[in-house]
Each structure stands twice: as C-alpha cells, then as structure tokens.
ModelCIF file with pLDDT and N, C-alpha, C, O atoms, coordinates in Angstrom:
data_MODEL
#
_entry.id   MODEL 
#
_entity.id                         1 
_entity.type                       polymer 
_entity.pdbx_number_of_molecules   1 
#
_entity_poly.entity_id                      1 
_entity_poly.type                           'polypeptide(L)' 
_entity_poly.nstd_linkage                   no 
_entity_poly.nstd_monomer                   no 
_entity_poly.pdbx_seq_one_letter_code       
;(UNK)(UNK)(UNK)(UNK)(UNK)(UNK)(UNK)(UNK)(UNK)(UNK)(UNK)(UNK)(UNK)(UNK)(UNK)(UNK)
(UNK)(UNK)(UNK)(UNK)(UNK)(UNK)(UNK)(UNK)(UNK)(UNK)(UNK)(UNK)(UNK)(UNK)(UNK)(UNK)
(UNK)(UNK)(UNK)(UNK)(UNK)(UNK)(UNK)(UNK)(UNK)(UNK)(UNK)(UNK)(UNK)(UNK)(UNK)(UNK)
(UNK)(UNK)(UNK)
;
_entity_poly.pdbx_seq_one_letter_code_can   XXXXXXXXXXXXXXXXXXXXXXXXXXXXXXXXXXXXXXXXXXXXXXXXXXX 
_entity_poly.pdbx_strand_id                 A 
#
loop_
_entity_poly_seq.entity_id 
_entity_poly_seq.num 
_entity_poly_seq.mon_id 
_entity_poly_seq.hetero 
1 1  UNK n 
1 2  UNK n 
1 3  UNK n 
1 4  UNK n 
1 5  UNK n 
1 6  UNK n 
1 7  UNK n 
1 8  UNK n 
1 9  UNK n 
1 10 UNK n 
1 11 UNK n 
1 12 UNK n 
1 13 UNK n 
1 14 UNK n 
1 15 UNK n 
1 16 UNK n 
1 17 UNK n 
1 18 UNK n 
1 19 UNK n 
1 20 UNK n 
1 21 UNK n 
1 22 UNK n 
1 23 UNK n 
1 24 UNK n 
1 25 UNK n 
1 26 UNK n 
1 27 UNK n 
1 28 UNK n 
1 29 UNK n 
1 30 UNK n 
1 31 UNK n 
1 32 UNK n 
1 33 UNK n 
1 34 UNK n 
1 35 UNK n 
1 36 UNK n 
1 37 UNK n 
1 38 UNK n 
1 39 UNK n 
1 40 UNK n 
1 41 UNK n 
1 42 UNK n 
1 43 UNK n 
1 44 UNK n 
1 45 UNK n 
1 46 UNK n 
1 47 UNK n 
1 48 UNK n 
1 49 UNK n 
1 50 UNK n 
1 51 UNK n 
#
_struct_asym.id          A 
_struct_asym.entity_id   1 
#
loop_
_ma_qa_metric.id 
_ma_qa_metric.mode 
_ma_qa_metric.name 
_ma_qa_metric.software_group_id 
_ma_qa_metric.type 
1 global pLDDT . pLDDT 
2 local  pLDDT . pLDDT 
#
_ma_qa_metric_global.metric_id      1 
_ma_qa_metric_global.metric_value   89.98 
_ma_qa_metric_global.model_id       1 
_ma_qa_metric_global.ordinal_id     1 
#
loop_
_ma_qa_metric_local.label_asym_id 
_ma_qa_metric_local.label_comp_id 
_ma_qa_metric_local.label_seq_id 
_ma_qa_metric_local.metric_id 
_ma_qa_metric_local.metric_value 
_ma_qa_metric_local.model_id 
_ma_qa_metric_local.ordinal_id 
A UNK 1  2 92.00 1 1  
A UNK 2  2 91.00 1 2  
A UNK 3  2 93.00 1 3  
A UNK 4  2 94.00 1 4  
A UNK 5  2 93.00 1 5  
A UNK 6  2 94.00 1 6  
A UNK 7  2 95.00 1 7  
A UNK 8  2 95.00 1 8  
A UNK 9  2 95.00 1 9  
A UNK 10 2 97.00 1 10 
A UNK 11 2 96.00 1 11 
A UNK 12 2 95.00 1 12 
A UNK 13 2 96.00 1 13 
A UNK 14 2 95.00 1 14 
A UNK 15 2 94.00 1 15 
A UNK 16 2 94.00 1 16 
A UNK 17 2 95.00 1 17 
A UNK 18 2 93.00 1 18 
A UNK 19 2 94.00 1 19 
A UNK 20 2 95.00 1 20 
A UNK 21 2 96.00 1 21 
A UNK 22 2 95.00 1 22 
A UNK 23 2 95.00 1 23 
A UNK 24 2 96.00 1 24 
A UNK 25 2 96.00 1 25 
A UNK 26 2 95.00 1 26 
A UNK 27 2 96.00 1 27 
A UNK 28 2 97.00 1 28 
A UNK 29 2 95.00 1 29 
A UNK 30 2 95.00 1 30 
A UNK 31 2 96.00 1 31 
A UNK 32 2 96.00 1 32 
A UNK 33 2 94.00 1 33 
A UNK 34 2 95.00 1 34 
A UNK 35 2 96.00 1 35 
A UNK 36 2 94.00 1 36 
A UNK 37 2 94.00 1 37 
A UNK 38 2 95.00 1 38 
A UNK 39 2 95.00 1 39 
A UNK 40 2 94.00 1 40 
A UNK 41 2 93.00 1 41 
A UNK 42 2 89.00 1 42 
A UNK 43 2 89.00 1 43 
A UNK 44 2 85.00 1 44 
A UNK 45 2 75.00 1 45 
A UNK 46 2 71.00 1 46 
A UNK 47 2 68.00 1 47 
A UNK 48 2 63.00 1 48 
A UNK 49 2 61.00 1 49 
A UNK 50 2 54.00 1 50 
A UNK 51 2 50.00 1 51 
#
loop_
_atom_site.group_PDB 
_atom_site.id 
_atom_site.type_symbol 
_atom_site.label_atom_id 
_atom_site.label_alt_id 
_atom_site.label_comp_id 
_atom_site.label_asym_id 
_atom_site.label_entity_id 
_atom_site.label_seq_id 
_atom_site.pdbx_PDB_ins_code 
_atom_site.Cartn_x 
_atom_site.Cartn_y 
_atom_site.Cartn_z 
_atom_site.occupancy 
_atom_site.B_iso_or_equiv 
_atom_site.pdbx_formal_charge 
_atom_site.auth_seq_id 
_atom_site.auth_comp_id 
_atom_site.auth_asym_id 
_atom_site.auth_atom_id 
_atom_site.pdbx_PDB_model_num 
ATOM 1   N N  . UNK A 1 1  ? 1.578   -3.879 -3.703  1.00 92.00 ? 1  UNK A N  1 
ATOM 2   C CA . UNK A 1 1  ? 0.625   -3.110 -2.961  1.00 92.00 ? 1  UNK A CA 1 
ATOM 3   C C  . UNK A 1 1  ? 0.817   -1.614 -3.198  1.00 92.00 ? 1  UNK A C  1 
ATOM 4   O O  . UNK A 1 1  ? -0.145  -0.851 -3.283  1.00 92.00 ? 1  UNK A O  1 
ATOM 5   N N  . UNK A 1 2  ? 1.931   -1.266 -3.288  1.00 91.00 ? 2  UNK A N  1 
ATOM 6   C CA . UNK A 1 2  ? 2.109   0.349  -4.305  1.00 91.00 ? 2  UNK A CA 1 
ATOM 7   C C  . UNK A 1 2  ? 1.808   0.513  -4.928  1.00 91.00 ? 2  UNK A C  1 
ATOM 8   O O  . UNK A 1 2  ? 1.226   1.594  -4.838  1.00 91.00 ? 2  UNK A O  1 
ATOM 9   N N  . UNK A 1 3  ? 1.745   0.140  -5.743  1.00 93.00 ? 3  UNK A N  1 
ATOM 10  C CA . UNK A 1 3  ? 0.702   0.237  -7.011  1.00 93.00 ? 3  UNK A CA 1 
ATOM 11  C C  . UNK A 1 3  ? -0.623  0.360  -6.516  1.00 93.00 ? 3  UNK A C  1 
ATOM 12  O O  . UNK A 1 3  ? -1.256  1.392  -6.739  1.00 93.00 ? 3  UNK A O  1 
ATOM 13  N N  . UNK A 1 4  ? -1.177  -0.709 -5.781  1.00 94.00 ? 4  UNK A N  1 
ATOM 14  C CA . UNK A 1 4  ? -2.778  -0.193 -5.657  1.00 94.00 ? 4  UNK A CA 1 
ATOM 15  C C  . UNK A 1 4  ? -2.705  0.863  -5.224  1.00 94.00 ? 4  UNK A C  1 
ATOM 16  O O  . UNK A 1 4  ? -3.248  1.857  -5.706  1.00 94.00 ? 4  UNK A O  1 
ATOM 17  N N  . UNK A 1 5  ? -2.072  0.829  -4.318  1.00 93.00 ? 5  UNK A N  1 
ATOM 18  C CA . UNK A 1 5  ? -2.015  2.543  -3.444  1.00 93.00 ? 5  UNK A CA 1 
ATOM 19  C C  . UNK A 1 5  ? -1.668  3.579  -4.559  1.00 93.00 ? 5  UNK A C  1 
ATOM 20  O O  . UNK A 1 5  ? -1.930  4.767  -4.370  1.00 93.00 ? 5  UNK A O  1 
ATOM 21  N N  . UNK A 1 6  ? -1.287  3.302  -5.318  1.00 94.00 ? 6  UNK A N  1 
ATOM 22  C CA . UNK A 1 6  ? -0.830  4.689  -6.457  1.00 94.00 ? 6  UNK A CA 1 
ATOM 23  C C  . UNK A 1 6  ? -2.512  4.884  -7.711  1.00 94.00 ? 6  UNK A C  1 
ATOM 24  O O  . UNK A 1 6  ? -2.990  5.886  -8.242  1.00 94.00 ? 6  UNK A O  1 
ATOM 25  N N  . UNK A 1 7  ? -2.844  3.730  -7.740  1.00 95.00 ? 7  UNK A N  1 
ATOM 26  C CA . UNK A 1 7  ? -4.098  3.408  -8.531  1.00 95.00 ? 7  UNK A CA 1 
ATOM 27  C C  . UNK A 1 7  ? -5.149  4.309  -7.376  1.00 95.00 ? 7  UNK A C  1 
ATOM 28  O O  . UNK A 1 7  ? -5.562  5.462  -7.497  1.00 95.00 ? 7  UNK A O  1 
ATOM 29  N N  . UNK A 1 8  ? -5.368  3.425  -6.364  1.00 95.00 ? 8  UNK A N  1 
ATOM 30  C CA . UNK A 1 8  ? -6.373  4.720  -5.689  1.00 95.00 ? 8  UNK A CA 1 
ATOM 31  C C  . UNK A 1 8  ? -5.898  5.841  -5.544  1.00 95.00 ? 8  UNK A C  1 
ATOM 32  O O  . UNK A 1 8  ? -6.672  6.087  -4.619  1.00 95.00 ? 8  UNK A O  1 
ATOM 33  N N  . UNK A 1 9  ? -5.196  6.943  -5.640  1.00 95.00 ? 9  UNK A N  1 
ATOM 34  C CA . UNK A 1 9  ? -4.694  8.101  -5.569  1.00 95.00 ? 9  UNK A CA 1 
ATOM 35  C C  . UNK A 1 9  ? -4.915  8.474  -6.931  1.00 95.00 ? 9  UNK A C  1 
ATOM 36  O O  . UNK A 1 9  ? -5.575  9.440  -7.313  1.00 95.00 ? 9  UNK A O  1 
ATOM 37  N N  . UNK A 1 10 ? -4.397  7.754  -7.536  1.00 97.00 ? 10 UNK A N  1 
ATOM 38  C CA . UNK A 1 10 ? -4.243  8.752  -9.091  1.00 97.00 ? 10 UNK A CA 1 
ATOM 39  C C  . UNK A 1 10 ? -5.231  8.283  -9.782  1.00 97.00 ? 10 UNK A C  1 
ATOM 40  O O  . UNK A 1 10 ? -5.308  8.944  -10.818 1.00 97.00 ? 10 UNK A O  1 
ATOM 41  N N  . UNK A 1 11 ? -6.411  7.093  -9.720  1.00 96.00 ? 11 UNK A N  1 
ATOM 42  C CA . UNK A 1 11 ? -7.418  6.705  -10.936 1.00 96.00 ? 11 UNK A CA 1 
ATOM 43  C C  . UNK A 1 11 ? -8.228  5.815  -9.944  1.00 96.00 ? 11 UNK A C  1 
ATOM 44  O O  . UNK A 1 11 ? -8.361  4.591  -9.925  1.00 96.00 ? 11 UNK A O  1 
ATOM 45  N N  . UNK A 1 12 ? -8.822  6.957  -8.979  1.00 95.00 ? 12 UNK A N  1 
ATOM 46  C CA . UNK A 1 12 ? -10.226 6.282  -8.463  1.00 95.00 ? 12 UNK A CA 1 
ATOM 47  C C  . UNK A 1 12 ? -10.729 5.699  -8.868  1.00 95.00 ? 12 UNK A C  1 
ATOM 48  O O  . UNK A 1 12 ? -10.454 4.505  -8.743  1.00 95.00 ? 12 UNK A O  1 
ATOM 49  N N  . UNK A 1 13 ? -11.831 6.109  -9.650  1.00 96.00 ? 13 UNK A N  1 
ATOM 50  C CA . UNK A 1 13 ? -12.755 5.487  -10.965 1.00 96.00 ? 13 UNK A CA 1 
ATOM 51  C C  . UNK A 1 13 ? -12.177 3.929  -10.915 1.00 96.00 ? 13 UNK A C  1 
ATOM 52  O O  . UNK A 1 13 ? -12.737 2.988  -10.353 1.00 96.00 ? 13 UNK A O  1 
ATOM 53  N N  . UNK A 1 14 ? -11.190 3.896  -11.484 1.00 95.00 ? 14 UNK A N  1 
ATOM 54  C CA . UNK A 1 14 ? -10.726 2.689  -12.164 1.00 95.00 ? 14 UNK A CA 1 
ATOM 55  C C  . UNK A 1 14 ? -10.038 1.312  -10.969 1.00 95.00 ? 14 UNK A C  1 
ATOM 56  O O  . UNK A 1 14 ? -9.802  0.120  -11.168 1.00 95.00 ? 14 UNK A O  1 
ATOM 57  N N  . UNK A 1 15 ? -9.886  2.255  -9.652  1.00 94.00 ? 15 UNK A N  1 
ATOM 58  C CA . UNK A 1 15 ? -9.540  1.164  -8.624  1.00 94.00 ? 15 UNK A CA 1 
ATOM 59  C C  . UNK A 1 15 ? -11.201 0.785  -7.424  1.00 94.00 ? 15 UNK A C  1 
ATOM 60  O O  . UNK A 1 15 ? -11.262 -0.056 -6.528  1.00 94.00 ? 15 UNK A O  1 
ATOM 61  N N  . UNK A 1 16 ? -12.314 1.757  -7.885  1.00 94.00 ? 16 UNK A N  1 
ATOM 62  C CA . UNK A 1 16 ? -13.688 1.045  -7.365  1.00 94.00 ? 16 UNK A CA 1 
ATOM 63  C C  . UNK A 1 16 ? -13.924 0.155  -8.666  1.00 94.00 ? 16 UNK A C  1 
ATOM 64  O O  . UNK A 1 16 ? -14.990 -0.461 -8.643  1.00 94.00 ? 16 UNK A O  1 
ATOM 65  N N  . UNK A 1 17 ? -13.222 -0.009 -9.666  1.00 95.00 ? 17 UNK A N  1 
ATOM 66  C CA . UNK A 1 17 ? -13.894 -1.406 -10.552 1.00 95.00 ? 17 UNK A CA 1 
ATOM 67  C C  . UNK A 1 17 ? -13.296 -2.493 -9.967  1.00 95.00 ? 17 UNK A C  1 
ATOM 68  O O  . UNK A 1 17 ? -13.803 -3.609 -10.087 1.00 95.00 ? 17 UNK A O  1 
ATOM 69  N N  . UNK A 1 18 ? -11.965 -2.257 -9.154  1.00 93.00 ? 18 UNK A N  1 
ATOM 70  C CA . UNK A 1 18 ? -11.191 -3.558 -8.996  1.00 93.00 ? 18 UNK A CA 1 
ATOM 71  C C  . UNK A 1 18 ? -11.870 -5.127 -8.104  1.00 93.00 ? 18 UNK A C  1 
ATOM 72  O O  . UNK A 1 18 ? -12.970 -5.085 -7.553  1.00 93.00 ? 18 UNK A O  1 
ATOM 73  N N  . UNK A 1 19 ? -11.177 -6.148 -8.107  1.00 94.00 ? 19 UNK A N  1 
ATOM 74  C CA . UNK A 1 19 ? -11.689 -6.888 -7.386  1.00 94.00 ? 19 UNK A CA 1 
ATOM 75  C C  . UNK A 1 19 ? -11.593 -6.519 -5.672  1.00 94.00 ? 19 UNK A C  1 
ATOM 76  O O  . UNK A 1 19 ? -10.629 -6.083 -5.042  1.00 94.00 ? 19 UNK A O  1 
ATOM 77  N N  . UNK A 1 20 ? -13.162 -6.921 -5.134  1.00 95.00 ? 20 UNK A N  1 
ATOM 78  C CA . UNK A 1 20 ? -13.121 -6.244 -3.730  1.00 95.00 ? 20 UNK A CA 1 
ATOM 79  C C  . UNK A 1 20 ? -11.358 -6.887 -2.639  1.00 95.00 ? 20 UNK A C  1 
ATOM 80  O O  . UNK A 1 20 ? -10.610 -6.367 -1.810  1.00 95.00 ? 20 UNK A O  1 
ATOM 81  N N  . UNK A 1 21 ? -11.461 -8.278 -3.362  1.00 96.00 ? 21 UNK A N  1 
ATOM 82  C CA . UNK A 1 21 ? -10.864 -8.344 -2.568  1.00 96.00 ? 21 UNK A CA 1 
ATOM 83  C C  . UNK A 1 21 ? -9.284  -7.981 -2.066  1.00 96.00 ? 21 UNK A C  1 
ATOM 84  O O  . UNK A 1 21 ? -8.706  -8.110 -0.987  1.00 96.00 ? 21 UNK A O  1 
ATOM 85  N N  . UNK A 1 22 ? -8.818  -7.384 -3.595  1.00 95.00 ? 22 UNK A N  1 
ATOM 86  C CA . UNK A 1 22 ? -7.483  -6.372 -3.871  1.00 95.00 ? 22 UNK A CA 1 
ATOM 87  C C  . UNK A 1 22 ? -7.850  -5.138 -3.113  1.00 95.00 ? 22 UNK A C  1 
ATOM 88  O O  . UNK A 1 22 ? -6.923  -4.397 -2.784  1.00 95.00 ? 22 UNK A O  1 
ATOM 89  N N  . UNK A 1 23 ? -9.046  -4.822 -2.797  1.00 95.00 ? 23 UNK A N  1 
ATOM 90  C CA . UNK A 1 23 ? -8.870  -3.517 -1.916  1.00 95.00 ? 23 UNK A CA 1 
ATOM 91  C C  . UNK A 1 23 ? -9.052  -3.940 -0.671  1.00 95.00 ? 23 UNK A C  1 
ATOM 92  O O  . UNK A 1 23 ? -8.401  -3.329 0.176   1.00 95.00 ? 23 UNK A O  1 
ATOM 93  N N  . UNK A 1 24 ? -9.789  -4.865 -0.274  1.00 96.00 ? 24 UNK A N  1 
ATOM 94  C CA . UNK A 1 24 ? -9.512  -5.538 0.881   1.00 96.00 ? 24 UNK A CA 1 
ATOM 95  C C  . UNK A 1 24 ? -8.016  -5.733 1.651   1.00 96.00 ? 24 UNK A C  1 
ATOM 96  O O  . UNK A 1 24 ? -7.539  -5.448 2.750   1.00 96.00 ? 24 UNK A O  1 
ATOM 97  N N  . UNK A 1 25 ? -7.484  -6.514 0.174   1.00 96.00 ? 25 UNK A N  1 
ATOM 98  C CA . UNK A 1 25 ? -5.727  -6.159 1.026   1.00 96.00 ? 25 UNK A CA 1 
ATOM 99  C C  . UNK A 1 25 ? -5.012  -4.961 0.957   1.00 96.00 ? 25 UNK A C  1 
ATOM 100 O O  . UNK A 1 25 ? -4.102  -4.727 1.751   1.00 96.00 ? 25 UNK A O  1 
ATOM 101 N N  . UNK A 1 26 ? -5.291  -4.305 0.216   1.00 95.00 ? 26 UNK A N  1 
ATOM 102 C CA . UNK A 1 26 ? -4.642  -3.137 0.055   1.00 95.00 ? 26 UNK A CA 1 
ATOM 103 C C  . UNK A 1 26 ? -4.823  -1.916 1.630   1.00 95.00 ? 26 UNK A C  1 
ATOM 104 O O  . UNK A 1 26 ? -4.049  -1.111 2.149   1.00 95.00 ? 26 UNK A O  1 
ATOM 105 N N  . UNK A 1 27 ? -6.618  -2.469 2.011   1.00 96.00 ? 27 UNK A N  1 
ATOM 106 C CA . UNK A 1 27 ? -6.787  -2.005 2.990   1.00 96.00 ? 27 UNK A CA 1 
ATOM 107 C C  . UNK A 1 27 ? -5.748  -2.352 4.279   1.00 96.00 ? 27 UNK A C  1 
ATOM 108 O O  . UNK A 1 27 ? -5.309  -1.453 4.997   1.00 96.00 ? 27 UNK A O  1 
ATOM 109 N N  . UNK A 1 28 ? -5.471  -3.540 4.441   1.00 97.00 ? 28 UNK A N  1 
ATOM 110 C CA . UNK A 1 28 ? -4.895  -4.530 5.135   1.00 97.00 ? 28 UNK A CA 1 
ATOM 111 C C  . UNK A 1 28 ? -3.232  -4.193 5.099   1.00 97.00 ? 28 UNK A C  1 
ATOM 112 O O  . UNK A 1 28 ? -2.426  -4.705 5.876   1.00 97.00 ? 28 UNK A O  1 
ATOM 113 N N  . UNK A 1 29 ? -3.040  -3.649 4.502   1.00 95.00 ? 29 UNK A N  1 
ATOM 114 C CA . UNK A 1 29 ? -1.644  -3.487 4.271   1.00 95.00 ? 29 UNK A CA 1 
ATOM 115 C C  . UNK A 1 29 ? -1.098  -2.019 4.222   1.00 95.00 ? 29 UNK A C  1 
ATOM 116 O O  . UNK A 1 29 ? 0.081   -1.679 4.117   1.00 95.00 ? 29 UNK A O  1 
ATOM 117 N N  . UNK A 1 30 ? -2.353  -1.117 4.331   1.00 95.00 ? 30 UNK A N  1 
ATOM 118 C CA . UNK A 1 30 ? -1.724  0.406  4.501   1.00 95.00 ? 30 UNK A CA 1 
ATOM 119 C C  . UNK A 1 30 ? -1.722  0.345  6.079   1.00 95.00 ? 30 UNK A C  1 
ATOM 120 O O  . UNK A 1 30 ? -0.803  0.715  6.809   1.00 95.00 ? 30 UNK A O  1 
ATOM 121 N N  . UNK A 1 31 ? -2.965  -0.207 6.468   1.00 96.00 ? 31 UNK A N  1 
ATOM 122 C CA . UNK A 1 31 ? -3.221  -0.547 8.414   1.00 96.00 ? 31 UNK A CA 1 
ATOM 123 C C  . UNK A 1 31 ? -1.552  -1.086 8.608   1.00 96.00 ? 31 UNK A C  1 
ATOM 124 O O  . UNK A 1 31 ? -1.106  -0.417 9.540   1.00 96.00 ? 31 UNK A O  1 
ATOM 125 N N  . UNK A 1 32 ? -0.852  -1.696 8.274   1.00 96.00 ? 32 UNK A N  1 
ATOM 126 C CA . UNK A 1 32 ? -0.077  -2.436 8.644   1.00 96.00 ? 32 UNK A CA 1 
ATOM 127 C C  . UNK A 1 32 ? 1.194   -1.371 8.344   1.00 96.00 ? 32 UNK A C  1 
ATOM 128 O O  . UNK A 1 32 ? 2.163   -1.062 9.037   1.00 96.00 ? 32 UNK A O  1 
ATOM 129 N N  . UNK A 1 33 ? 0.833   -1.022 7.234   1.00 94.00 ? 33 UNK A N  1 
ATOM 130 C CA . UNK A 1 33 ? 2.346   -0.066 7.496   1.00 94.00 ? 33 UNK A CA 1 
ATOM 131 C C  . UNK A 1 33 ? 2.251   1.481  8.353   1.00 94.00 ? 33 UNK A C  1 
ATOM 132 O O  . UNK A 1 33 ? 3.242   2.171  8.594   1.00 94.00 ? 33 UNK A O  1 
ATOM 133 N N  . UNK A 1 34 ? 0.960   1.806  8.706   1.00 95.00 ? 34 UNK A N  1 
ATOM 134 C CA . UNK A 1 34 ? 0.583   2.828  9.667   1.00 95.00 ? 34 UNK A CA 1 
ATOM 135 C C  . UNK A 1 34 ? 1.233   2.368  11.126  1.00 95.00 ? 34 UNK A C  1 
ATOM 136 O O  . UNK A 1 34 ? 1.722   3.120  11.969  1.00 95.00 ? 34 UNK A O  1 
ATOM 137 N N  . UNK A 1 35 ? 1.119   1.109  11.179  1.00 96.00 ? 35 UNK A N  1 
ATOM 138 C CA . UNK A 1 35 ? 1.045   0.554  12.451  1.00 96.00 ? 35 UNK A CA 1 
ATOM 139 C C  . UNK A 1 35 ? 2.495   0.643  12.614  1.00 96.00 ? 35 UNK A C  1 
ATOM 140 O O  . UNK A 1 35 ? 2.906   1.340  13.541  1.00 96.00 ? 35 UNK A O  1 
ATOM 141 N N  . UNK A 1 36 ? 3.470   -0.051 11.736  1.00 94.00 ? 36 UNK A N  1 
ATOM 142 C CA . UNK A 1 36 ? 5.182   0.024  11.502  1.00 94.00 ? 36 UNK A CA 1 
ATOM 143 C C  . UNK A 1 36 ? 5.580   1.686  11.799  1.00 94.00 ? 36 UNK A C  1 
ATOM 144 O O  . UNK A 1 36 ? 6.418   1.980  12.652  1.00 94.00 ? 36 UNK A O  1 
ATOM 145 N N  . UNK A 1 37 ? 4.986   2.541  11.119  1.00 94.00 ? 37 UNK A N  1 
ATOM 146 C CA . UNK A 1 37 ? 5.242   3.913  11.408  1.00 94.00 ? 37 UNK A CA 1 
ATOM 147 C C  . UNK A 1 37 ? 5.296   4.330  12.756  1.00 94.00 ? 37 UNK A C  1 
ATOM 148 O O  . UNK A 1 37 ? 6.336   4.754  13.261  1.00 94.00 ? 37 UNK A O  1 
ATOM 149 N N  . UNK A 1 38 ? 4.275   4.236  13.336  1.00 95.00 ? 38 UNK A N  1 
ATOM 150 C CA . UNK A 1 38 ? 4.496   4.453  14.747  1.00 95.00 ? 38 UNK A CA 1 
ATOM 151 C C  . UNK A 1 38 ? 5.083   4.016  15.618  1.00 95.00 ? 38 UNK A C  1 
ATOM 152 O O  . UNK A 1 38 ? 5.376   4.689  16.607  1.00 95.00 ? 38 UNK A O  1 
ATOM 153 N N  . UNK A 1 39 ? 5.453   2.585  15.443  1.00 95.00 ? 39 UNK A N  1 
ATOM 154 C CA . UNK A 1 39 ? 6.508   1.719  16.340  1.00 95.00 ? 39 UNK A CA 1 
ATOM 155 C C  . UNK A 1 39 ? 7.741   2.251  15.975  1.00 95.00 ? 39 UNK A C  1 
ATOM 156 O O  . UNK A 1 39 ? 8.569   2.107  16.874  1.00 95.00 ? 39 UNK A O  1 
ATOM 157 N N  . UNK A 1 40 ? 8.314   3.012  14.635  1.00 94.00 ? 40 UNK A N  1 
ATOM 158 C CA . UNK A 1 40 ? 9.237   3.611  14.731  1.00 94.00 ? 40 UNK A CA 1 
ATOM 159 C C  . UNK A 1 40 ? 10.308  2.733  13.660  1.00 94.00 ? 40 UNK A C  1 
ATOM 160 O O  . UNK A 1 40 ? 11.529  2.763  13.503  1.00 94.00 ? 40 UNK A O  1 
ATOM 161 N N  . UNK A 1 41 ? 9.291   2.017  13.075  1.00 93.00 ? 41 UNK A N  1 
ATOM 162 C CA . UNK A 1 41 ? 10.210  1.268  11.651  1.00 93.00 ? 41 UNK A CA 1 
ATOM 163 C C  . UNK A 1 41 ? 10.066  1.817  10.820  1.00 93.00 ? 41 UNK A C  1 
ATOM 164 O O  . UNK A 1 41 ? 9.119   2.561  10.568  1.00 93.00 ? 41 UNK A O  1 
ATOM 165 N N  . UNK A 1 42 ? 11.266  1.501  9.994   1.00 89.00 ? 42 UNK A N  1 
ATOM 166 C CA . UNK A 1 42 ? 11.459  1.712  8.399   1.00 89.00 ? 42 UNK A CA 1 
ATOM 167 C C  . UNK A 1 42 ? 10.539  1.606  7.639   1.00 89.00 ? 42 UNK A C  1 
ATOM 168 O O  . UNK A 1 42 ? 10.043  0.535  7.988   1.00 89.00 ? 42 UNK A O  1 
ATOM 169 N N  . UNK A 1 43 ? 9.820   2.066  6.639   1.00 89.00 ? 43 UNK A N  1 
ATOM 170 C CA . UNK A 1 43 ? 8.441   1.259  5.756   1.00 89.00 ? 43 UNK A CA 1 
ATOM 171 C C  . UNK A 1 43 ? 9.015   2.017  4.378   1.00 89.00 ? 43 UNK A C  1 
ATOM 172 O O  . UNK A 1 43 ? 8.219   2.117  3.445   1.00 89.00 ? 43 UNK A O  1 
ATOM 173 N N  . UNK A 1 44 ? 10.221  2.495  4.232   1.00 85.00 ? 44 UNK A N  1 
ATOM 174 C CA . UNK A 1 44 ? 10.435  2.966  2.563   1.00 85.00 ? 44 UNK A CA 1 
ATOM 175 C C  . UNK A 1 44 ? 11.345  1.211  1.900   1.00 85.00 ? 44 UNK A C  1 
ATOM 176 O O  . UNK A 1 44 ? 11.900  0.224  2.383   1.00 85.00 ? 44 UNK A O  1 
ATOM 177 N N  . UNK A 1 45 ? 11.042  1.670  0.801   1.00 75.00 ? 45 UNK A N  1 
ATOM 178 C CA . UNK A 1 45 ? 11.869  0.773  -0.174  1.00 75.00 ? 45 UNK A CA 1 
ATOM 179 C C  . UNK A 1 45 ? 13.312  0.554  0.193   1.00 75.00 ? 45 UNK A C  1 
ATOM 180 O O  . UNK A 1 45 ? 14.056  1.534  0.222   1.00 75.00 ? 45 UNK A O  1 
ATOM 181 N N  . UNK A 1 46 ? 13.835  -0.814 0.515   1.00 71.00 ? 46 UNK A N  1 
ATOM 182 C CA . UNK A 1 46 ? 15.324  -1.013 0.371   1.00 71.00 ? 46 UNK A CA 1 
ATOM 183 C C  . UNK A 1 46 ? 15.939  -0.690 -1.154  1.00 71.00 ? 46 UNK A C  1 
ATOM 184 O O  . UNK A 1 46 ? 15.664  -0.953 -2.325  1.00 71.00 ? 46 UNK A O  1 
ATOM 185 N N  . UNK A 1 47 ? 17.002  0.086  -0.350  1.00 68.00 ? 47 UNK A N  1 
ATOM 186 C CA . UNK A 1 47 ? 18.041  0.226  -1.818  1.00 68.00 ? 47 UNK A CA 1 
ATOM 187 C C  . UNK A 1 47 ? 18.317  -0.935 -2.240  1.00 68.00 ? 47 UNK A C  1 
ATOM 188 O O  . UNK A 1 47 ? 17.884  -2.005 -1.812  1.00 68.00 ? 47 UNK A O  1 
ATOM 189 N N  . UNK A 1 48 ? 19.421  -0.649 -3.528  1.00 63.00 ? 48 UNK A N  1 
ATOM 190 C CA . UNK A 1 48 ? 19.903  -1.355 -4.204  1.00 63.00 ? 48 UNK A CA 1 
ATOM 191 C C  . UNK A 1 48 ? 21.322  -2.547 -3.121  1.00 63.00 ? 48 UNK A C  1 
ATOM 192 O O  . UNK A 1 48 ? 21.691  -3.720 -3.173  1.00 63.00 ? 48 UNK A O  1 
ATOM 193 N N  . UNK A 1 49 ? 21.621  -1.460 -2.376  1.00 61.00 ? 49 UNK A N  1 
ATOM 194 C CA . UNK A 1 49 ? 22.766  -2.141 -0.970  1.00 61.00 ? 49 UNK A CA 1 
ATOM 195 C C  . UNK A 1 49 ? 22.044  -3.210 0.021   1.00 61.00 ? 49 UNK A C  1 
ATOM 196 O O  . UNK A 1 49 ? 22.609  -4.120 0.629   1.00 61.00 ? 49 UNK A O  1 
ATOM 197 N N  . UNK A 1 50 ? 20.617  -2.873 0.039   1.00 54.00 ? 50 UNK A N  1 
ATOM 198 C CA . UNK A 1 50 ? 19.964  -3.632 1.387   1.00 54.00 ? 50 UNK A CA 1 
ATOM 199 C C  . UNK A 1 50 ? 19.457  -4.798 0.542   1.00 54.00 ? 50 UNK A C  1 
ATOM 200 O O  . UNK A 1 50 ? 19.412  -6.015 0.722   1.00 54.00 ? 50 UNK A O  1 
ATOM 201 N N  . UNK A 1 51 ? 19.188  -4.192 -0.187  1.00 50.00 ? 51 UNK A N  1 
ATOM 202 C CA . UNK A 1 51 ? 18.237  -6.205 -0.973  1.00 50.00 ? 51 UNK A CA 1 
ATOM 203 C C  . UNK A 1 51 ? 19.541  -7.191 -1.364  1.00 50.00 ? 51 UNK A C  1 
ATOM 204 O O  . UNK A 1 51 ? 19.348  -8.323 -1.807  1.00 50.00 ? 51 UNK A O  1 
#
C-alpha cells in the first residue's frame, strides 16, 4: 500500500490509470492509518529488531 501511496504522490497521471479498485483500497487503508494516528499508535515501518 506504500507504494500506491508513493505512485499517487509522485505519478498521478499514471495512478488515475490504475485499477479502481487498488485505489479503492489504497483509499481504505490511508483512512485506517489516519485513524491509528490519532489513537496514538505506531503506523511507521518495523525495524529490522521488531519483525
């Protein structure tokens, strides 16, 4: 899902060709980590120690 998120930021154009329904989740999944933000969780990448 980073990636899409990096695709719409850096190559618009090329992420309104995508399938709707990859932006559909992509939609679905920034809502979701907005939502983690405010409750006061973690939402960066585990290191190399945590995975």
């Amino acid at each position: 899902m980073e990636h899409l998120a990096e695709l719409k930021r850096d190559r618009p154009e090329q992420y309104d060709q995508m399938n709707p329904l990859s932006r559909i989740s992509l939609g679905h999944y920034e809502i979701a980590k907005a939502a983690a933000v405010q409750l006061g969780r973690s939402v960066s990448a585990p290191t190399d120690r945590e995975a």
